[in-house]
N, C-alpha and C positions, 0 to 999 in steps of 0.2 A: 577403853583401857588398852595400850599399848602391852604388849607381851612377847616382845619378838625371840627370848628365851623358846617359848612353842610354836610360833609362826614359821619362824626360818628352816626349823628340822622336815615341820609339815611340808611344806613349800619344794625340797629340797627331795623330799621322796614323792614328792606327787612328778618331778620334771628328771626323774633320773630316766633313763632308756624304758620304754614301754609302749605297750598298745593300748587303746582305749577306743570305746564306741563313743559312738557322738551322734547329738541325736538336737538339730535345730529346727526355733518355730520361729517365723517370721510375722509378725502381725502390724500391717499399714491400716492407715488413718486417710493418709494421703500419700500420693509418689509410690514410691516402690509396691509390688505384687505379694499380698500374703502365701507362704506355702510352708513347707519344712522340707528340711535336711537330714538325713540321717548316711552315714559311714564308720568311716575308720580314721581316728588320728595316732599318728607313730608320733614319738617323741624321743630326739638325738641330739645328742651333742653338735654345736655348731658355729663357725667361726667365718667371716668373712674381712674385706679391708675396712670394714666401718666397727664392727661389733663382732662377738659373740655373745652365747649362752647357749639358750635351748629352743632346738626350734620343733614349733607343732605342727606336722603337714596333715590338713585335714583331705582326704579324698571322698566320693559317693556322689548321692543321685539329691537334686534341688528339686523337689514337685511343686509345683504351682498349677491353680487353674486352667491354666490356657495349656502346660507343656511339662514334659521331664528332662532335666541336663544333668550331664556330669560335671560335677563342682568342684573344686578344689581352694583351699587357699592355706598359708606357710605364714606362719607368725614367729616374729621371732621373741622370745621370751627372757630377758636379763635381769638377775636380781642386783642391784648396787647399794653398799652401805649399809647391808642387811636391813631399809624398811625402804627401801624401792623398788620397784617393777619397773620395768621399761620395755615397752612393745615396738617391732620394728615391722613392717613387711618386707617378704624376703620372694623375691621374684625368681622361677629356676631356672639357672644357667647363670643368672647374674652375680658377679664379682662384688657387690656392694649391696645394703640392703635398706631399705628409708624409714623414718620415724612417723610411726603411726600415734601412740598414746605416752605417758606413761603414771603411774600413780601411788599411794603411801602403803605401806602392807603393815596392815594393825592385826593383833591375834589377842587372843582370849581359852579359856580352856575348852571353850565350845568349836574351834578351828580360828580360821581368819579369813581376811579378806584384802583385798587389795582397793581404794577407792579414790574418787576424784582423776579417772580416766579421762581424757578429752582428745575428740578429735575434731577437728575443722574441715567436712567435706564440702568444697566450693563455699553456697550459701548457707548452706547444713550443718549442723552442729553434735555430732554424736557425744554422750554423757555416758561412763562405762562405771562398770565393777565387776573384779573379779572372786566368786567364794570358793573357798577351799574348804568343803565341807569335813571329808576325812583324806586320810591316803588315796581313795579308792574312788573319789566323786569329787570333782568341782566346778563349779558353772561360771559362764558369761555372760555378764547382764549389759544392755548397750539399749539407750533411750535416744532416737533422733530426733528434733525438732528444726523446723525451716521450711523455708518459701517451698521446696520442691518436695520433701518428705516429713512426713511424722509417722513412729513406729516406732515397735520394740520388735529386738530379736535378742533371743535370751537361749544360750547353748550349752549343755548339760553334758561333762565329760565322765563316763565310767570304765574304772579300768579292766581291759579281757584279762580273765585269770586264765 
């Protein structure tokens, strides 16, 4: 059931300016190295020559098996026509930012979600969703399948009071 009446407020205080822990798990089948992430994502106002909205800068530490890196990555987040999302990467320094996903935001009195995510990496095929469980929590779910990986990474945002 569509209810964007409650989705778009929810949506709308989850991406106004704020901090939030982040806290990702990586799990391969094939290709990529399972580990977790855990940081900080800010969330800002943001505007470039292709798009605006809202951008997520995640920063912290990638552990995996073998090693520890510092991680980062900048999505850019646009809601359009009050029941789409649309995700972009946004690379820093750069004037322009590229299209990564984008998908339908359906709600319900239990929160909402965002679905039918897709991205096309190379041979790979990433399958997304986004839930927005309250003001205060909402996660990334991303399913890859293809020649060089299979896995899920599924990323959990909670806001720093």
């Amino acid at each position: 059931m569509q209810c964007l009446a409650l989705a778009v407020p929810l949506v709308a205080r989850i991406f106004a300016p704020s901090s939030w822990s982040v806290r990702k798990v990586l799990s391969y089948d094939r290709g990529g190295e399972s580990g977790t992430f855990k940081g900080t994502a800010m969330i800002t106002p943001y505007v470039d020559d292709d798009a605006s909205g809202t951008l997520v800068s995640e920063t912290g530490k990638l552990r995996v098996p073998s090693a520890e890196y510092d991680a980062s990555s900048h999505t850019l987040f646009t809601l359009l026509d009050h029941n789409r999302i649309v995700l972009r990467f946004v690379d820093p320094g750069a004037k322009t930012s590229r299209p990564f996903a984008d998908g339908v935001l359906r709600g319900d009195g239990d929160g909402c979600s965002c679905e039918g995510l897709v991205h096309p990496c190379g041979p790979d095929v990433y399958r997304g969703s986004i839930e927005f469980e309250s003001p205060d929590v909402w996660r990334q779910r991303w399913r890859v399948d293809g020649p060089r990986k299979s896995g899920t990474i599924v990323t959990t945002y909670e806001r720093v009071r």
